[in-house]
C-alpha positions as CSV (number, residue, x, y, z in Angstrom):
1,X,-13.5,-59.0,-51.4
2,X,-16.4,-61.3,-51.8
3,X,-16.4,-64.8,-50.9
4,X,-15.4,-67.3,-53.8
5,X,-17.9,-69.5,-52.7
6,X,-21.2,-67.0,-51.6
7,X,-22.9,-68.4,-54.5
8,X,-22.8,-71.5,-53.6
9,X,-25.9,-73.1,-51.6
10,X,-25.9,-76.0,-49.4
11,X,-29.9,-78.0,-50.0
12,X,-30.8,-79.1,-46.3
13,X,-30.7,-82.5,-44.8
14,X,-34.7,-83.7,-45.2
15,X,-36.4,-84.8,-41.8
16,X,-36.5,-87.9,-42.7
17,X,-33.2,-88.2,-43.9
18,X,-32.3,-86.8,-39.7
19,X,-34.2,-89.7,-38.8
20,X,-32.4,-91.9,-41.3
21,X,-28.9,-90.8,-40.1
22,X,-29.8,-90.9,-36.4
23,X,-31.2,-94.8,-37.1
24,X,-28.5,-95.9,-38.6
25,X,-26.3,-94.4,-35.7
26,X,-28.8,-96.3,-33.1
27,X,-28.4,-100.1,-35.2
28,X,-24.4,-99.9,-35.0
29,X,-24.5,-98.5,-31.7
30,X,-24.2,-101.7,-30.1
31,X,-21.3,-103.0,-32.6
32,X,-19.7,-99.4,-32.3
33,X,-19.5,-100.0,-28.0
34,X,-18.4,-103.6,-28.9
35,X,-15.6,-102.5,-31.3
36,X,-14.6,-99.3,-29.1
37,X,-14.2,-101.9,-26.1
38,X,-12.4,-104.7,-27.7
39,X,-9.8,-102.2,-29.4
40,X,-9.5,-100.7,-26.4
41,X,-8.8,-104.1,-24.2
42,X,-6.3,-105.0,-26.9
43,X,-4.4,-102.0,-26.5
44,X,-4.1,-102.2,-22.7
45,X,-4.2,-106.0,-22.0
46,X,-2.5,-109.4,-23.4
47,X,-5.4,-111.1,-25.5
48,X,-3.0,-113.2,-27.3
49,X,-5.5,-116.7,-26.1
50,X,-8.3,-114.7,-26.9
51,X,-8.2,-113.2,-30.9
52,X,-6.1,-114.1,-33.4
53,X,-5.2,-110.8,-34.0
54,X,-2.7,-110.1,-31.2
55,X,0.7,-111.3,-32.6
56,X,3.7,-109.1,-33.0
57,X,3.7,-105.3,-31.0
58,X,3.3,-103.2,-33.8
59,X,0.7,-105.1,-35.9
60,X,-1.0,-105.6,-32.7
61,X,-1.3,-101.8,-32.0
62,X,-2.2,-100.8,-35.1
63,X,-5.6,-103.3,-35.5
64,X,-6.6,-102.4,-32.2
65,X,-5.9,-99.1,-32.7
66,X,-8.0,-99.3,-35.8
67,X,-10.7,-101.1,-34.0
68,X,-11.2,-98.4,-31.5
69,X,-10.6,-95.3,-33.8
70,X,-13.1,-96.5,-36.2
71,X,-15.5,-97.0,-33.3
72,X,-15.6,-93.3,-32.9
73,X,-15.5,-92.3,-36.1
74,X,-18.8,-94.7,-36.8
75,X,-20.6,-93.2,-33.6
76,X,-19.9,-89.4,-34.4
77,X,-19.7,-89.1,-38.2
78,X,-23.6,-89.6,-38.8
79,X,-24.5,-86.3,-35.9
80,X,-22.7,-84.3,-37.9
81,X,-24.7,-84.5,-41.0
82,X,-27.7,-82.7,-38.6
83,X,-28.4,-79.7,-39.5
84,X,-29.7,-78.0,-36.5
85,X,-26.7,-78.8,-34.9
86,X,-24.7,-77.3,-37.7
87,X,-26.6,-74.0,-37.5
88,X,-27.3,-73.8,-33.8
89,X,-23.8,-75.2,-32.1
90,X,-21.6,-74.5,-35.0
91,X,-18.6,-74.8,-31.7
92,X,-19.7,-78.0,-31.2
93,X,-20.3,-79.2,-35.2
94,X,-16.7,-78.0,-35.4
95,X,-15.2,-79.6,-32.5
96,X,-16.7,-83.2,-33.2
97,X,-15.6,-82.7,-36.9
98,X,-12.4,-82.8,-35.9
99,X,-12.2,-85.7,-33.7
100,X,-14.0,-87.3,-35.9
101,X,-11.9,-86.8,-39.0
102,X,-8.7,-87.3,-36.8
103,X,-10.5,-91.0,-35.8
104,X,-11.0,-91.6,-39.7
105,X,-7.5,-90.8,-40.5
106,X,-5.9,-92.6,-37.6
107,X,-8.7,-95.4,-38.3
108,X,-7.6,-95.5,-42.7
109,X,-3.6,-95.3,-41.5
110,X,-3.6,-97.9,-39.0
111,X,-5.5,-100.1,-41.3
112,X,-3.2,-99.7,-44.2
113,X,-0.4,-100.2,-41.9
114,X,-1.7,-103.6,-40.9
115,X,-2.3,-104.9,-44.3
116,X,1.0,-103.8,-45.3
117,X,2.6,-105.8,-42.6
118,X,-0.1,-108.6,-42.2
119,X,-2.5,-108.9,-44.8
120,X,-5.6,-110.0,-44.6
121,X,-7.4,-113.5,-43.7
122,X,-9.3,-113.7,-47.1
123,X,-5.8,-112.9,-49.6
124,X,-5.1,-110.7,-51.6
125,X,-8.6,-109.9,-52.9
126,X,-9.6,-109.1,-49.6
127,X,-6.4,-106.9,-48.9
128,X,-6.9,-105.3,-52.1
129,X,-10.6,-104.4,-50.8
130,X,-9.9,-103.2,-47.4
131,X,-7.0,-101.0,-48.6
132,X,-9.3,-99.5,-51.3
133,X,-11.7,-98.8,-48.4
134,X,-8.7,-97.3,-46.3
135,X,-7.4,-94.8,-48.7
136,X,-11.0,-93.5,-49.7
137,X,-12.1,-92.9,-45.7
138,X,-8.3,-91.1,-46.0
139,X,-8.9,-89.1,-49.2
140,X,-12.4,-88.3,-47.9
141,X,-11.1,-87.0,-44.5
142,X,-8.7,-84.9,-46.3
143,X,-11.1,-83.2,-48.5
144,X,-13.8,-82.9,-46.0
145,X,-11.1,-80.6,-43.5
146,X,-9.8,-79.2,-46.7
147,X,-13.3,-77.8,-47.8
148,X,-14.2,-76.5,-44.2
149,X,-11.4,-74.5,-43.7
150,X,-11.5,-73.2,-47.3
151,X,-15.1,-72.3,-46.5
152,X,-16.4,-74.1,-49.3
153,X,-19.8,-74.7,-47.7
154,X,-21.3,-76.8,-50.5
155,X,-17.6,-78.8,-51.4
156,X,-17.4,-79.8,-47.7
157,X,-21.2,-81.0,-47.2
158,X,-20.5,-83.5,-50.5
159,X,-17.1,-84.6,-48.8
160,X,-18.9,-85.1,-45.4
161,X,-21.5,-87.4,-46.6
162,X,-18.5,-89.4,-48.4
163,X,-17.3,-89.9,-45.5
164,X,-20.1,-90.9,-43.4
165,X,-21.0,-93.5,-45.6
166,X,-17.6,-94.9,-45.5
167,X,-17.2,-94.1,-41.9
168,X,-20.5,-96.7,-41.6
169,X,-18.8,-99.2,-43.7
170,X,-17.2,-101.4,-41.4
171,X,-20.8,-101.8,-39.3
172,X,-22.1,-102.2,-42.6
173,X,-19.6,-105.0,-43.4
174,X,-20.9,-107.0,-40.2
175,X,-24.7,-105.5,-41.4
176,X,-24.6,-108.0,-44.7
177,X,-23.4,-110.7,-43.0
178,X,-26.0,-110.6,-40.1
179,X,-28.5,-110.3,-42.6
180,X,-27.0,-112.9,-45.0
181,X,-26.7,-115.7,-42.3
182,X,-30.3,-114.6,-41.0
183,X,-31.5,-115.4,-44.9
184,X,-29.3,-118.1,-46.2
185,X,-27.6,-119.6,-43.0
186,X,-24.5,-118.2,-44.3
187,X,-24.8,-119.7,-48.3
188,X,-21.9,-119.0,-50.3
189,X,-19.8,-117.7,-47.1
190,X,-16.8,-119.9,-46.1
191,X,-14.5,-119.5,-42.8
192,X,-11.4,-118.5,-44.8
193,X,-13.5,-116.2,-46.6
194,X,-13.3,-117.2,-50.3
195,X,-16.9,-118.0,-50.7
196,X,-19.2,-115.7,-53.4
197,X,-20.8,-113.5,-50.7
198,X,-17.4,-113.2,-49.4
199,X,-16.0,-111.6,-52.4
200,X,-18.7,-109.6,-52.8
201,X,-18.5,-108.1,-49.2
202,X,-15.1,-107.1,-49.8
203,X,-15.7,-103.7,-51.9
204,X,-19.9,-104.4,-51.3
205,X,-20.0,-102.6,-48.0
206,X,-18.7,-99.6,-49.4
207,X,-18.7,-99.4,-53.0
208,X,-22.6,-99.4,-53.5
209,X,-23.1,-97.6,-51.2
210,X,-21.1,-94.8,-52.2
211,X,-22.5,-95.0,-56.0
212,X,-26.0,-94.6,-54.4
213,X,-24.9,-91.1,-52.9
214,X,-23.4,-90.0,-56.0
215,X,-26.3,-90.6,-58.2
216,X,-28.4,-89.0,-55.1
217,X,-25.8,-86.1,-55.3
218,X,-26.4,-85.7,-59.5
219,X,-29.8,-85.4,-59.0
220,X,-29.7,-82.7,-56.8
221,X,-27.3,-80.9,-59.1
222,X,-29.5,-81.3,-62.0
């Protein structure tokens, strides 16, 4: 019986997109071993005097746990867009696929969980934000394992790069406020996070982002 989806070709990733993907994965490297260590210290040791974040035992598991799952799934999610390693190591393409889309769902459950229980610092806007961004990195983990063991090439590339993009989104959240502060000295930004660039950052680290690679995606369908 022929394949379903033999018809259906996958464009390759451009050069310079590689060296895109591979610099972006070099900039949040140092914020990826940052978060991956703190998550990890909160897990194991009593930072209670140290971050505001270690209150009761389950919230407290579940933001570090977040923290250090989300590290991985930043680091690993970008490599896998690489082609050569698709088509050359296809054992180890799969193998990092998986603990990578295991770190995004643990990272998009854990999160969730936490604003359920906790909320978030900024309100409601900013728990309504964040818990967008939680159930997309979910819904495109799903679909991205969904596609590769239906064999739907093509489906699970589109998937994929969903969920890279969103798998860069909380480096990209501390991205605009590097770059903000750098330009403005932090204009429109307040500590309790209510200010206009606030608001903004709490879907504008994933949102755009995301509407850029669709219209990017149209295009190559048309």
């Amino acid at each position: 019986m022929p394949n379903r989806h033999a018809r259906r070709t996958i464009a390759p990733m451009p050069r310079a997109a590689i060296l895109a993907t591979l610099g972006v994965a070099l900039l949040a490297l140092p914020f990826v071993l940052y978060a991956g260590a703190f998550g990890l210290a909160g897990l194991a040791t009593d930072l209670s005097g140290e971050t505001r974040f270690y209150t009761t035992p389950l919230p407290t598991a579940l933001i570090f746990a977040h923290m250090t799952t989300g590290a991985v799934a930043t680091l690993l999610a970008p490599f896998q867009l690489i082609e050569r390693i698709r088509t050359r190591r296809p054992r180890v393409h799969r193998a990092l696929g998986y603990v990578t889309l295991a770190a995004a769902a643990i990272t998009g459950i854990a999160g969730l969980l936490y604003i359920a229980l906790k909320g978030t610092i900024g309100g409601p806007l900013m728990s309504a934000g964040f818990a967008l961004y939680g159930a997309l990195l979910l819904i495109a983990a799903a679909n991205t394992v969904y596609h590769a063991l239906d064999k739907n090439r093509a489906a699970h590339r589109v998937w994929a790069l969903r969920l890279t993009v969103l798998a860069l989104g909380s480096f990209l959240y501390r991205l605009h406020y590097w770059v903000w502060y750098a330009a403005t000295g932090g204009a429109g930004s307040t500590p309790d996070f209510t200010g206009p660039f606030d608001l903004f950052n709490f879907a504008g680290f994933y949102l755009p982002y995301l509407v850029i690679l669709e219209l990017v995606l149209r295009t190559e369908r048309t």
